[in-house]
N, C-alpha and C positions, 0 to 999 in steps of 0.2 A: 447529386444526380448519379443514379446507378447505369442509366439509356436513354432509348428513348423510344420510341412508337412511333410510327410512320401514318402518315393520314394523306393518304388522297386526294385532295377535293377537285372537281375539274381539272384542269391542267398542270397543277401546282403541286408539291408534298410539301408537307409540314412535318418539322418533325418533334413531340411532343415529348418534353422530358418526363423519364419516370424517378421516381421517388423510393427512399426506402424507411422503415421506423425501427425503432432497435430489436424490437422482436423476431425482425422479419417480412410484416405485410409490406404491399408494394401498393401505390399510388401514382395513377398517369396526371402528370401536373398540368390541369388546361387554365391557368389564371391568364394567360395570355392568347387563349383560343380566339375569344371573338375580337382581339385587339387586329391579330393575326389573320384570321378568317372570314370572319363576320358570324360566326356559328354558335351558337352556344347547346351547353347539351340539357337534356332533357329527363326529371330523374323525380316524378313523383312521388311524396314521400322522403325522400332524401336516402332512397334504402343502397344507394349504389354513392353518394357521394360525404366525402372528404371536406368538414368545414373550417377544420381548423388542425393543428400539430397539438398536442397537451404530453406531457409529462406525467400525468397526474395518475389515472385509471389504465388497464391493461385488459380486453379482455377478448378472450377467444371462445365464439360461440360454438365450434364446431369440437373444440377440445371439452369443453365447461370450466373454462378459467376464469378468474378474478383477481385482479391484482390489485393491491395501492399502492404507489408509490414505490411497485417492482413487489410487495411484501405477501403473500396468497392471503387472500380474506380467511378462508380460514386458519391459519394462526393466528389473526388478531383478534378473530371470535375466540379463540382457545384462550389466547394468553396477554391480552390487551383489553383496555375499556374505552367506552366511546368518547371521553374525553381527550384520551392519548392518542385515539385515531383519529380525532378532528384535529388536531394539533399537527398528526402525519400531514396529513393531505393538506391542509392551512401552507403549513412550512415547510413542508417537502421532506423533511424527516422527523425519525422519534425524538423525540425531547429527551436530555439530561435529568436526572431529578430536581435540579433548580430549576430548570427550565419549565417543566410541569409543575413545582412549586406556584412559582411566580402566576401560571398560566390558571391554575386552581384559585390562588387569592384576587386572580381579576373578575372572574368569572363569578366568583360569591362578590364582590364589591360592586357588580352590574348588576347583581342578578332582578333587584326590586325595578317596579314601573312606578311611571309617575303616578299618581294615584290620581289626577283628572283625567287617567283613561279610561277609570272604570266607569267617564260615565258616558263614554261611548259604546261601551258593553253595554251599559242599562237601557241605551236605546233604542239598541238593534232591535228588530222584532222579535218574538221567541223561537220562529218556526225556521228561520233564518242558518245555513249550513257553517259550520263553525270553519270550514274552510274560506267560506268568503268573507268571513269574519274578521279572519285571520291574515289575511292579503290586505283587507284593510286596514287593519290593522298597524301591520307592517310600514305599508307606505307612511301611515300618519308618524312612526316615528322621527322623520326625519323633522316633523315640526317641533317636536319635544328635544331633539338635540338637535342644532344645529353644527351645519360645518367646521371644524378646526381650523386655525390658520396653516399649522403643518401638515401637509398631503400624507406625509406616512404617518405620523401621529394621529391623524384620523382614520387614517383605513384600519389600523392598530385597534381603535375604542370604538369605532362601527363592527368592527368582524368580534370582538367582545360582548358588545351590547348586543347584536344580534341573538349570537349563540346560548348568551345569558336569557334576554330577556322573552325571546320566543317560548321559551320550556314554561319561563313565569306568563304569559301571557297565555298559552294554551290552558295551563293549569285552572287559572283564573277565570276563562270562559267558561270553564265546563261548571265551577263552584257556581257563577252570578245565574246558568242556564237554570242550575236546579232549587235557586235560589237560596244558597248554602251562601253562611259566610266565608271570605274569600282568605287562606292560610298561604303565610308569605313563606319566604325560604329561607333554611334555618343553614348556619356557617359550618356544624358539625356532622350535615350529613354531604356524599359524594353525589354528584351531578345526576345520576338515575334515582339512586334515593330520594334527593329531592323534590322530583320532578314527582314520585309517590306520592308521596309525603302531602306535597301541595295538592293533589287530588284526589284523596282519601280522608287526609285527617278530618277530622270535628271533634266539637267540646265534647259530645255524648258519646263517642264511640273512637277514641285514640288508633292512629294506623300502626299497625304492627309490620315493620320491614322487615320483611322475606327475604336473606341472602338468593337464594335461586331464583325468586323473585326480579328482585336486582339483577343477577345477571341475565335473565331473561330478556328484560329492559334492556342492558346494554349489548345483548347479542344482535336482539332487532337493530338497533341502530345503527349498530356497527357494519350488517349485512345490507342497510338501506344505504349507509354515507353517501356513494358515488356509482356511479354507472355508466361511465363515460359519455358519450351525447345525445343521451336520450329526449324525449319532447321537452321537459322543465328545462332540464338542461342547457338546452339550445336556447330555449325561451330567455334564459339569464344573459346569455353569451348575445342574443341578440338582441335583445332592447338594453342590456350593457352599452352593448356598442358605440350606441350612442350618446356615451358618455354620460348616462345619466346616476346617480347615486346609488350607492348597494341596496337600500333599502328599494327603491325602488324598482330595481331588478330582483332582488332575491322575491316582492311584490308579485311579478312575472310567473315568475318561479311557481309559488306555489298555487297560482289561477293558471296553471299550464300542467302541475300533479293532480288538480281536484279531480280530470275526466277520469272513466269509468275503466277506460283502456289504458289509462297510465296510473298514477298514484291509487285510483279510486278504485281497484282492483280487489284487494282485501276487504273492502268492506263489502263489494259486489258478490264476493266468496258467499258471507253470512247468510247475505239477501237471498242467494240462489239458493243456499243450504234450506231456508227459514221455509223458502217455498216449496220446495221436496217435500221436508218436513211437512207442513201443511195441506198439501195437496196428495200426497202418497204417488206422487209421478215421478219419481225414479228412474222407471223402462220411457217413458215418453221422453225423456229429457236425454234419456244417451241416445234415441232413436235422432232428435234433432240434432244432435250434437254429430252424429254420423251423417244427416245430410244435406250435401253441398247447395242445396239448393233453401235452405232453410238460413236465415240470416243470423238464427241462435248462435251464441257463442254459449262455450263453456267455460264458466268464470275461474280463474285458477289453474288452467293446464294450459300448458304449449309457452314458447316463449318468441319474440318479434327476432330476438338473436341468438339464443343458444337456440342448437338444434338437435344435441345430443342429452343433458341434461344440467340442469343449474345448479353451479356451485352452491350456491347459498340452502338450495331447499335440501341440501343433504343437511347440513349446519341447524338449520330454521326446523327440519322435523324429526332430530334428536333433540332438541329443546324444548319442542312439546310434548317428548314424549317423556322427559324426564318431568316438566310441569305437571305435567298430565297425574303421571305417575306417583308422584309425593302428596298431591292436594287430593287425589280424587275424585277429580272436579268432573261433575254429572252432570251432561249436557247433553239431552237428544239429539242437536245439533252435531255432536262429534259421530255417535253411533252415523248418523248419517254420511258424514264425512269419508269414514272411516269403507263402508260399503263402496262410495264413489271410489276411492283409491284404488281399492281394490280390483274394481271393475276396469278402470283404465291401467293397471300395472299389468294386467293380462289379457284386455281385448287385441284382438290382432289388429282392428283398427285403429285403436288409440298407439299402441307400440309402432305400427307400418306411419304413422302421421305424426310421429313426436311428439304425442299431446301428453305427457307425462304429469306429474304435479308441480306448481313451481310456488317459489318463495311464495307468493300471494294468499296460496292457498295454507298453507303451514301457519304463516306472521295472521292471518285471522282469526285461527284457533287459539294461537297463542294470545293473541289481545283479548279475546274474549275473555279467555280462562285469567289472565290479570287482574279484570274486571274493568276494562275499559269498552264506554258505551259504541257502538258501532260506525254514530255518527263522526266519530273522535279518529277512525283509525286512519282515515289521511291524514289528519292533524298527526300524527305520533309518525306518519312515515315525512311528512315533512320537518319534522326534527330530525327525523335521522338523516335525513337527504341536506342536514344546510350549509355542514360542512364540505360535503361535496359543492355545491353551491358557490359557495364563498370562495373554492379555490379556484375553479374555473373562471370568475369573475374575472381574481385576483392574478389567474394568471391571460386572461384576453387582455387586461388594462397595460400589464407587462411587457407583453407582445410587441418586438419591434416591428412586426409586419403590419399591426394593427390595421384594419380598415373597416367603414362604417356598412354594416349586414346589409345589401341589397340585391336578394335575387332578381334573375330576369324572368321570363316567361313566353310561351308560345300562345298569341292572340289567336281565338278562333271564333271573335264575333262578327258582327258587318261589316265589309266596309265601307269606304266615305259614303255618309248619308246626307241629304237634302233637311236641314230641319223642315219642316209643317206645321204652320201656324195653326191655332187652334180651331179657326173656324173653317180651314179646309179637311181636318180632321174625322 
């Protein structure tokens, strides 16, 4: 406790401890308010409130920071791969080269599924979103592996089998969607290669790995891992809570990225692009997008917490611009892009209202030009987001303060009412 705050209520003061985190931010501690009071506070959205302490993520909207694990995202875009950053965040620091050793030959020895999952896959419907797919998915692992007898020996070969077998399972869906046979994952190639590999190759047309390829794959990922307590996020931490299995939260997780304002973002980019494209409405689309009275958003700009501008889309669109650049990859869609950018780096309104370009809009260019189908690009921010996941899980489970998620709420329905039998009705 750094102080504390002073609270009024009728006749009485309260005085309410504040809080400090090692950065700096300050937090007024009300866990004892309505015990105290009877009061509780009131915070829509959760955009003003503190759900939990983490070690994990660091991030300053007003600055455009990004931390893991204290380390700035971007050097571990620079000089790290999404393997050795899941590892960060997992275990709180870099790994030794045994230690990545060991963490790499787990990873390939999980990496296959049971093969009577595909034929859950065969019977999903066709038209069916590969993210609800995929949450399905997830959960049913826990009936393919059951519980270990040792608590940490399981959390050990679940947060394994996850990591591993989500990348194979993604891969998989999109093979069985187009009815392609399904190519497993090979022990010589590196955890993004793979993840290609299994979604490109075929008999008739061999995939050829692209090192900048590769690490374009591992840039995204590495710039999705974590994000402190965002909707998925939370969504983990709180049906976690109640002690239910990782699968089953990580489950959460990504039916809490599928919406359009959270994970579902980047593909929303495409869609908005597809229909400019389409429609030659360009001027009508920044007209809505200027006004307030119009419900249109503009998919891609502005961000819920930085306010100055996002680490990551500096990181995410020099990535495409080197992709971009080497492949030559012709896409109407970017010409289009490309216009938008432009128009919001210099509108006085887009600059006066911080609606800038953020990660979202860059990480869909970039997946496109990879060549992943559109439906697919939550599925690929959900890999990147699992290791985030996983640590947050793994450190709420840790948590000696732990307590089971139960907001309260302010009633503003009837009150006590007479039931009315039907036939006075």
């Amino acid at each position: 406790m750094i102080g504390s705050i002073k609270l009024i209520y009728g006749e009485k003061e309260y005085l309410l401890p504040l809080v400090e985190g090692s950065e700096g931010e300050k937090a007024i501690d009300i866990s004892k308010l309505r015990q105290e009071t009877g009061l509780i506070t009131l915070d829509t959205g959760y955009a003003n409130t503190g759900s939990c302490a983490s070690s994990i993520t660091f991030m300053d909207g007003e600055k455009g920071v990004l931390r893991y694990r204290g380390i700035p995202v971007e050097q571990l875009a620079e000089k790290s791969t999404f393997k050795e950053t899941a590892y960060l965040l997992i275990n709180g620091k870099l790994p030794k080269q045994k230690e990545l050793t060991d963490f790499s030959i787990l990873l390939n020895d999980n990496s296959l599924v049971h093969e009577d999952m595909r034929a859950f896959y065969e019977n999903y419907p066709r038209s069916s979103h590969p993210m609800g797919i995929l949450s399905s998915m997830v959960n049913a692992l826990r009936s393919f592996y059951p519980a270990l007898d040792d608590l940490e020996e399981e959390i050990n070969m679940t947060v394994t089998r996850l990591l591993s077998k989500v990348r194979t399972l993604a891969a998989m869906s999109y093979k069985i969607s187009r009815g392609h046979k399904v190519v497993y994952p090979r022990p010589d190639l590196t955890y993004c290669a793979n993840f290609l590999n299994m979604m490109f190759d075929s008999p008739v047309q061999p995939y050829e790995i692209d090192p900048d390829v590769v690490k374009a794959l591992n840039v995204f990922w590495i710039l999705h891992a974590d994000h402190e307590q965002n909707c998925s996020t939370t969504a983990v931490r709180v049906v976690g809570s109640a002690r239910v299995n990782l699968y089953a939260a990580i489950s959460a997780g990504i039916a809490a990225l599928w919406g359009p304002l959270h994970g579902g973002a980047n593909q929303a980019v495409i869609e908005m692009l597809t229909d400019i494209a389409d429609n030659k409405n360009m001027k009508r689309v920044i007209e809505r997008a200027k006004d307030k009275n119009d419900p249109f958003r503009l998919m891609g700009f502005g961000h819920r917490v930085y306010k100055t501008f996002d680490p990551r889309m500096k990181i995410m669109k020099n990535m495409c611009d080197t992709l971009l650049e080497k492949s030559k990859f012709s896409d109407p869609l970017l010409e289009i892009a490309i216009e938008l950018e432009q128009i919001a780096l210099n509108d006085d309104y887009f600059i006066e209202h911080n609606l800038y370009p953020n990660v979202d809009f860059y990480s869909g260019i970039v997946l496109r030009a990879i060549g992943i189908p559109t439906n697919m690009f939550t599925v690929m921010f959900a890999i990147g987001r699992l290791p985030g996941w996983i640590a947050q899980w793994k450190e709420s489970i840790d948590d000696p303060n732990w307590k089971l998620c139960r907001p309260r709420q302010i009633y503003t329905g009837p009150n006590d009412t007479r039931y009315v039998s039907i036939e006075e009705r």
